[in-house]
TISEFI-424968 format. One record per atom (N, C-alpha, C, CB): x, y, z; residue number from 1; residue in three letters. Coordinates in steps of 0.001 Angstrom, whole numbers. Glycine has a CB too. Layout:
SITE x y z resi resn
SITE X Y Z NUM ALA
...
***
This chain:
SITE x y z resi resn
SITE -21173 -29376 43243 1 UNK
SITE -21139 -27946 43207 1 UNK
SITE -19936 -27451 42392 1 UNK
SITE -21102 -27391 44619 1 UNK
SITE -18926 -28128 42486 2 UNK
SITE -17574 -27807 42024 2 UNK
SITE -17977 -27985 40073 2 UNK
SITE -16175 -29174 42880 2 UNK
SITE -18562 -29084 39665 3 UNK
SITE -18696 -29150 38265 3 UNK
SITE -19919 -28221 38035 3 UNK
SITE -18877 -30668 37715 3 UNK
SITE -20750 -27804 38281 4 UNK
SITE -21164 -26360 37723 4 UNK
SITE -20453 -25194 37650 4 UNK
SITE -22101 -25920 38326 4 UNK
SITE -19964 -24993 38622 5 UNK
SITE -18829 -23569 38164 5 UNK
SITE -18223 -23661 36994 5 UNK
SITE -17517 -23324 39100 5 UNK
SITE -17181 -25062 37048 6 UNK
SITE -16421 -25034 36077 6 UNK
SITE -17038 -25015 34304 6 UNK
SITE -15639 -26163 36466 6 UNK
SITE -18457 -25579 34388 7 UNK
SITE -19336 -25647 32959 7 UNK
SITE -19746 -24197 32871 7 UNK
SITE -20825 -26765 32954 7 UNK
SITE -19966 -23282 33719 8 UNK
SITE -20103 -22011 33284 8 UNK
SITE -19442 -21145 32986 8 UNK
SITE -20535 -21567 33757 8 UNK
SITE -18240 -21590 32902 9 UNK
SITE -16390 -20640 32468 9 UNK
SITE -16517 -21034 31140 9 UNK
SITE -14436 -21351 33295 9 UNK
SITE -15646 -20020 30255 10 UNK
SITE -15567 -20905 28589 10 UNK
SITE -13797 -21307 28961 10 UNK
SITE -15896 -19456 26547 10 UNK
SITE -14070 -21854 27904 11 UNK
SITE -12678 -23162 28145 11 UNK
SITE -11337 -21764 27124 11 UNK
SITE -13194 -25679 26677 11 UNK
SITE -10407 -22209 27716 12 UNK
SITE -8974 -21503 27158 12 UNK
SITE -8827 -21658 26063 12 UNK
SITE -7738 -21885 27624 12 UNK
SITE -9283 -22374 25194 13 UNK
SITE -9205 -22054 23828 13 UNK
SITE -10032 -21169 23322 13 UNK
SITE -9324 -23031 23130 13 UNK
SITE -11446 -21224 24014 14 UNK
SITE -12681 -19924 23475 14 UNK
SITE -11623 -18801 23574 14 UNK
SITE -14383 -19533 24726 14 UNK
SITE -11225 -18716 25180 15 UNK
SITE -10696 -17639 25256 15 UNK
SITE -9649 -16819 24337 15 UNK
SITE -10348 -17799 26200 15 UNK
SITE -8776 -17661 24163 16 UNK
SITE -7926 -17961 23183 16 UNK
SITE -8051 -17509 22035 16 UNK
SITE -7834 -19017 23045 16 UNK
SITE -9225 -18060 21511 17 UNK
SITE -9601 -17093 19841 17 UNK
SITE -10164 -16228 19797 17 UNK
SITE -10327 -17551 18788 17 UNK
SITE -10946 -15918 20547 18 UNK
SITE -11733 -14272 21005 18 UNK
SITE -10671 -13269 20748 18 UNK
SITE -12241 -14045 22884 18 UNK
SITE -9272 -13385 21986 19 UNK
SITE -8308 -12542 22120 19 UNK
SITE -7934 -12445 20955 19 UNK
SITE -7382 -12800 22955 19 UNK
SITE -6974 -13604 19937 20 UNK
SITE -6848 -13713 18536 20 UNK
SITE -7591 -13200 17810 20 UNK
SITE -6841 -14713 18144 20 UNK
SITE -9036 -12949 17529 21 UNK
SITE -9764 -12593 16753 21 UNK
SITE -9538 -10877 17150 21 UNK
SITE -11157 -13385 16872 21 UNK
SITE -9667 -10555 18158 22 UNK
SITE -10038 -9045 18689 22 UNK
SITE -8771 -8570 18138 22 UNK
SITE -10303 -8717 20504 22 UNK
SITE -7345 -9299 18416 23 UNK
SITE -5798 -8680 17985 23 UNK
SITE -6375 -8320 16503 23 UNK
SITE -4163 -10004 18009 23 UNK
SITE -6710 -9149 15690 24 UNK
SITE -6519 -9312 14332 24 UNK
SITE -7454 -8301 13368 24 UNK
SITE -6796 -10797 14059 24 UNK
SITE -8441 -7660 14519 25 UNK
SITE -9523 -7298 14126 25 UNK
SITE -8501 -5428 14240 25 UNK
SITE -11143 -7942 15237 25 UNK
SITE -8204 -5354 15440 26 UNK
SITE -7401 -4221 16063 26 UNK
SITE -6339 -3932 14629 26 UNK
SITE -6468 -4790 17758 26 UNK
SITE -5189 -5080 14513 27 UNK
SITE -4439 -5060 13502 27 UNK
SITE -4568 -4215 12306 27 UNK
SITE -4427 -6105 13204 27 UNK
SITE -5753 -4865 11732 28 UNK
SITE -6376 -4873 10158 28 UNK
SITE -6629 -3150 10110 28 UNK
SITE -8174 -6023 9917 28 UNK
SITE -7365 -2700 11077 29 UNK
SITE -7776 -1241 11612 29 UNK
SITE -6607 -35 11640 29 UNK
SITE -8289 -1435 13183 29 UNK
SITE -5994 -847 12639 30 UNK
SITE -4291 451 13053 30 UNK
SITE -3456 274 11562 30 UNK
SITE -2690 -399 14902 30 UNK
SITE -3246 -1036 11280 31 UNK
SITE -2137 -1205 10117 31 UNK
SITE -2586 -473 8362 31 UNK
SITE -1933 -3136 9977 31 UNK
SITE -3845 -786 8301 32 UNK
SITE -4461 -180 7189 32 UNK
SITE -3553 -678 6136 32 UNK
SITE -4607 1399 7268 32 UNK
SITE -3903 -2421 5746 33 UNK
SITE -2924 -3115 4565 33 UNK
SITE -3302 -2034 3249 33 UNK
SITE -3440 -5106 4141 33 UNK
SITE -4805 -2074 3077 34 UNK
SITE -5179 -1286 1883 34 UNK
SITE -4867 -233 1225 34 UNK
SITE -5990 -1047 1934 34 UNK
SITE -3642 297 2316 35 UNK
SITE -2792 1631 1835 35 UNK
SITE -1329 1123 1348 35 UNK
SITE -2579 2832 3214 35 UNK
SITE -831 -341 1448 36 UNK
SITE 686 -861 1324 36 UNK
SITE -409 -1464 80 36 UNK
SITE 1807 -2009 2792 36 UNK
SITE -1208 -1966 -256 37 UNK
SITE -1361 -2925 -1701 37 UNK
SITE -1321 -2460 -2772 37 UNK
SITE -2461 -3592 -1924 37 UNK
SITE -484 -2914 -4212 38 UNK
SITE 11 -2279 -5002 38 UNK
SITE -1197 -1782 -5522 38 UNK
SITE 908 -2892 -5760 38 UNK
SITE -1704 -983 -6773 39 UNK
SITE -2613 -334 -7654 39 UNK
SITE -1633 -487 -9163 39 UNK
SITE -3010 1418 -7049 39 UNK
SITE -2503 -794 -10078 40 UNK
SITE -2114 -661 -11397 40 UNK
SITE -2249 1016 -11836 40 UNK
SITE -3076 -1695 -12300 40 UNK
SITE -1244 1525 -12379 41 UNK
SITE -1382 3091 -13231 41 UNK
SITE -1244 2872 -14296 41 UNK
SITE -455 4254 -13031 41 UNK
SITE -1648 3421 -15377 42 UNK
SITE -1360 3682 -16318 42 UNK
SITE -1272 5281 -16685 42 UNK
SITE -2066 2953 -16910 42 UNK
SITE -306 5855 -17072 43 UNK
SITE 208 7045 -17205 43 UNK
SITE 901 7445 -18441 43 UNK
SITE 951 7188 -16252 43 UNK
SITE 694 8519 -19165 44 UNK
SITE 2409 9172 -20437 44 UNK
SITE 3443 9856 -19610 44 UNK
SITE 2003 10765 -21898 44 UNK
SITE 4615 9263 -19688 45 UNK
SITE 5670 9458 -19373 45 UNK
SITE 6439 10014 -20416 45 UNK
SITE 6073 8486 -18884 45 UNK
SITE 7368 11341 -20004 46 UNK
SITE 8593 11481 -20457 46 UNK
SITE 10209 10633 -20858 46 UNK
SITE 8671 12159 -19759 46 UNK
SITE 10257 10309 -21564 47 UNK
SITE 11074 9312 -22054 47 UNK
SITE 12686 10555 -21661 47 UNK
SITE 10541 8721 -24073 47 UNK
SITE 13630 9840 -20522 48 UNK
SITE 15101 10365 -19909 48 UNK
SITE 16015 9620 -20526 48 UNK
SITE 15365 10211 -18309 48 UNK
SITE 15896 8293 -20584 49 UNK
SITE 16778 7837 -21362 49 UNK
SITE 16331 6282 -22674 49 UNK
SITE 17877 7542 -20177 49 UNK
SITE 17006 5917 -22944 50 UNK
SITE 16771 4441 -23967 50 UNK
SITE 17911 3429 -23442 50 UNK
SITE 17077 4757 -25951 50 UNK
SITE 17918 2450 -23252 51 UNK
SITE 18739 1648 -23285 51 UNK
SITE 18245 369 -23533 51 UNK
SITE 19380 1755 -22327 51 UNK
SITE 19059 -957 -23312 52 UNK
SITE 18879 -2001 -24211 52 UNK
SITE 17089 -2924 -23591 52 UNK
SITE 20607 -3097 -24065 52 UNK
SITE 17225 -2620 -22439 53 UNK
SITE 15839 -3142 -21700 53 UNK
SITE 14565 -2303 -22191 53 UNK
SITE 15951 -2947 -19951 53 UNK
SITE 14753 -1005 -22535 54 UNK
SITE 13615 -516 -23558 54 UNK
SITE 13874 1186 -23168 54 UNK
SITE 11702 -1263 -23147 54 UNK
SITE 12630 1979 -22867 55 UNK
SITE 12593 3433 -22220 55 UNK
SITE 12561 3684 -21038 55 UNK
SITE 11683 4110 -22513 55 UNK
SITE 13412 4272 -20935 56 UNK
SITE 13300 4779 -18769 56 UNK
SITE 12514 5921 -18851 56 UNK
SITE 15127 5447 -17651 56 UNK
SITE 11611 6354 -18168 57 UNK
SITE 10971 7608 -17811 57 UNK
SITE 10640 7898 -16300 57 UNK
SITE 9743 7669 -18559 57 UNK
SITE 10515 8920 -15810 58 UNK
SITE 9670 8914 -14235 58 UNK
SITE 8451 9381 -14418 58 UNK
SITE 10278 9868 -13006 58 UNK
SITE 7601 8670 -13204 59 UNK
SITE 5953 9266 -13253 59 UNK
SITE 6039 10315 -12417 59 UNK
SITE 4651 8236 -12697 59 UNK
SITE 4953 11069 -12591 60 UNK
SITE 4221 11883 -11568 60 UNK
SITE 4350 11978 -10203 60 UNK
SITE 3144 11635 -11624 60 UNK
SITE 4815 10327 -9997 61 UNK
SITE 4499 9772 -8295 61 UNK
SITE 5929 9618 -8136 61 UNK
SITE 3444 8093 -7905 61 UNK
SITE 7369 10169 -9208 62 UNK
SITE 8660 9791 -8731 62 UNK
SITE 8919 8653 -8814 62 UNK
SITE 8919 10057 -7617 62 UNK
SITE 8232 7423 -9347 63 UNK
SITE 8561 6362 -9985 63 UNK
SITE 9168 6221 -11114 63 UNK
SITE 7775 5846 -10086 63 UNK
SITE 10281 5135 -11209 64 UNK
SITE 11095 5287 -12666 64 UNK
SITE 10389 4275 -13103 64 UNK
SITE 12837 5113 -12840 64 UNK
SITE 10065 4288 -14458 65 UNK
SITE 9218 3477 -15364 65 UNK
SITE 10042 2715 -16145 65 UNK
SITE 8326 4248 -16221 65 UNK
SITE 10071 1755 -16827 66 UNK
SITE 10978 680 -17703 66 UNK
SITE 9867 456 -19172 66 UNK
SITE 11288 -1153 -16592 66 UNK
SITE 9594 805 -19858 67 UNK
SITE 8636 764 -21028 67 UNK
SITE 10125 -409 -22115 67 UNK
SITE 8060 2997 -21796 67 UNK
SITE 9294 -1427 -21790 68 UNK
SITE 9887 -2342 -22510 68 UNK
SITE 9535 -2378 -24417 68 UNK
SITE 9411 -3649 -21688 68 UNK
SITE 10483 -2960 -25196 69 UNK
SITE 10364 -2495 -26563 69 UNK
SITE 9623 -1034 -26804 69 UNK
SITE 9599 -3595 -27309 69 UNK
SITE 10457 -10 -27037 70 UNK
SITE 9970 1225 -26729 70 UNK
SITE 10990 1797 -28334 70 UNK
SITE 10399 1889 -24790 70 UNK
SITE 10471 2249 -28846 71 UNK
SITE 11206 2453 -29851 71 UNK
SITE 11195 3853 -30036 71 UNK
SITE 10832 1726 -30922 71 UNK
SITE 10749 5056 -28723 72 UNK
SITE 10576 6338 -28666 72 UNK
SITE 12307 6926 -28473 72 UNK
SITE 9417 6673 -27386 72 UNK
SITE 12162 8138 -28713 73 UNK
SITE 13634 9038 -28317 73 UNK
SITE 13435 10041 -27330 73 UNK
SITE 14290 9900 -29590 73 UNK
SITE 14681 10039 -26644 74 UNK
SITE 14641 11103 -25686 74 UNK
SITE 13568 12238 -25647 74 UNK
SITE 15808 11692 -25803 74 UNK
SITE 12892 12604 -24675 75 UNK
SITE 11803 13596 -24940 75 UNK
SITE 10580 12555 -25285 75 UNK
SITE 12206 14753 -26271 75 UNK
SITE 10901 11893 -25637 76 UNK
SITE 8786 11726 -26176 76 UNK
SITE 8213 11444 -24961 76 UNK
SITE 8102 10106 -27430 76 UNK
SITE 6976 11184 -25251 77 UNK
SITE 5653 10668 -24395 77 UNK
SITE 5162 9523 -24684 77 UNK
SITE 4509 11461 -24487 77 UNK
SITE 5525 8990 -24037 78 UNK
SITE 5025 7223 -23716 78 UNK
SITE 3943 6989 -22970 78 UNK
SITE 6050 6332 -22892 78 UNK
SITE 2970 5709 -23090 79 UNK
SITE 2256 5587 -22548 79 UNK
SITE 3069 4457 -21863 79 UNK
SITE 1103 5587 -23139 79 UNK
SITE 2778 4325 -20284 80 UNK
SITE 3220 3362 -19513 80 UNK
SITE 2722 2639 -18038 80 UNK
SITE 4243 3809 -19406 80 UNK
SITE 2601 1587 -17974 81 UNK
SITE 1768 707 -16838 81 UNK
SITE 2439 663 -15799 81 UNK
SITE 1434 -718 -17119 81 UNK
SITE 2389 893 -14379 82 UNK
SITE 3699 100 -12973 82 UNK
SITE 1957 336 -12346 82 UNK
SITE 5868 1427 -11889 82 UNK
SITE 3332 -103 -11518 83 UNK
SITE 2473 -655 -9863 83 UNK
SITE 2691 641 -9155 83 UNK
SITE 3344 -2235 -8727 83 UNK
SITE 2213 1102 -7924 84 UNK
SITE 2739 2040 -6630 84 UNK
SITE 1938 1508 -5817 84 UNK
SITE 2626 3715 -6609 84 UNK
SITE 2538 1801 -4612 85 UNK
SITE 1146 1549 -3461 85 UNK
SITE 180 3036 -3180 85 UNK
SITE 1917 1022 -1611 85 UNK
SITE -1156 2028 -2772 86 UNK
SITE -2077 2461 -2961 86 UNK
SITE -2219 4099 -2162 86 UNK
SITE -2906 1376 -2657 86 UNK
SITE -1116 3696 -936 87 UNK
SITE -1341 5255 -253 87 UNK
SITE -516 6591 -875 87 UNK
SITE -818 5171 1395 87 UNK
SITE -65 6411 -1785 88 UNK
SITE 456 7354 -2694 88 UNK
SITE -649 7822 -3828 88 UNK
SITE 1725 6707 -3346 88 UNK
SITE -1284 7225 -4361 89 UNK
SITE -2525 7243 -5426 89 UNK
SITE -3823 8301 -4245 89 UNK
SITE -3197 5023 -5918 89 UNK
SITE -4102 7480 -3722 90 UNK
SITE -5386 8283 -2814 90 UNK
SITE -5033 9270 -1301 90 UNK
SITE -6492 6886 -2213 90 UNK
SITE -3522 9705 -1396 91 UNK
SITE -3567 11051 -857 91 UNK
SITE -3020 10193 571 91 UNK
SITE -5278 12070 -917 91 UNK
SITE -3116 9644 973 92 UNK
SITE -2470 8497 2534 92 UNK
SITE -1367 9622 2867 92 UNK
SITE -1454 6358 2080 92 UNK
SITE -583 9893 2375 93 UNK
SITE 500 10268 2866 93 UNK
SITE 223 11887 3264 93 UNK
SITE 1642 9937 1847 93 UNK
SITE -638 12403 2336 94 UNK
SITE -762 13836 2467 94 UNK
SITE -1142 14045 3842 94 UNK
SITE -1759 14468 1495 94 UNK
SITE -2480 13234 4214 95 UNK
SITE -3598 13189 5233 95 UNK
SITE -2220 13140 6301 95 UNK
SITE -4980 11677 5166 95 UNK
SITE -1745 12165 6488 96 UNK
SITE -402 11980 7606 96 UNK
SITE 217 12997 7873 96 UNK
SITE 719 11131 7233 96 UNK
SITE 538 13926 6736 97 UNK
SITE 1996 15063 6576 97 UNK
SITE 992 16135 7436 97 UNK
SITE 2696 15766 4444 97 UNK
SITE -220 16406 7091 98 UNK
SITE -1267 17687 7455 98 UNK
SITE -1118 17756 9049 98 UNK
SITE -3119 17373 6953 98 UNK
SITE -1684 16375 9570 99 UNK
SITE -1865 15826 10983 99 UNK
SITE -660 15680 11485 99 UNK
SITE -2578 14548 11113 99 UNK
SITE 514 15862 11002 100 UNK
SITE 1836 15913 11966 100 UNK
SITE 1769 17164 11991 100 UNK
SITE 3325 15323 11533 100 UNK
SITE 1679 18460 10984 101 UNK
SITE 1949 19665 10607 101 UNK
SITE 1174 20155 11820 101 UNK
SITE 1563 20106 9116 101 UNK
SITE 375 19896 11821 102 UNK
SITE -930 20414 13056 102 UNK
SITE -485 20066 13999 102 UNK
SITE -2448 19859 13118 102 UNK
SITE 359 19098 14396 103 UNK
SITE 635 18670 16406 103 UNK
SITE 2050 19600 16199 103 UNK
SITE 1064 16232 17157 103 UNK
SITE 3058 19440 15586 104 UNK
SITE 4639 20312 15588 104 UNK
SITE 3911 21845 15493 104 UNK
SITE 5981 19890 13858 104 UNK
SITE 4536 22545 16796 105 UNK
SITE 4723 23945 16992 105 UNK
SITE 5691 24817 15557 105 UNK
SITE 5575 24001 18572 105 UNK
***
């Protein structure tokens, strides 16, 4: 009688990865990696300064840009490639700022 009970329990490792799986599943959901992973831009930037590493400019998004061999002068418009994360590109942060704005009196 005693070894049927015990064959109808799942064993501590089932248990074990279920819980693991359910954390990981929970994780992926609350953490939302797809808003921290970089995105490629490509953008024209205002050229602030020149120095020996190439053109400094800032984007749109407040990123300082590095336009390597850049042979532009102060003022021009460069075309230029970086990275940002992704929740800056598709609004992540706005959606956040709205939904705090709405709970603060």
């Amino acid at each position: 009688m005693l070894t049927e009970q015990t064959e109808k329990r799942l064993s501590r490792r089932t248990l074990m990865a279920i819980m693991i799986t359910g954390i990981a599943v929970i994780t992926v959901f609350t953490v939302t990696p797809w808003n921290i992973i970089p995105t490629q831009i490509t953008e024209d930037v205002t050229v602030l300064a020149v120095t020996e590493y190439g053109c400094v400019g800032e984007s749109q998004y407040g990123v300082s840009v590095v336009v390597s061999e850049c042979d532009a002068q102060v003022g021009d418009i460069v075309s230029a490639t970086f990275y940002v994360p992704s929740m800056e590109v598709n609004g992540y942060y706005d959606r956040l700022n709205d939904r705090v704005e709405m709970v603060q009196p």
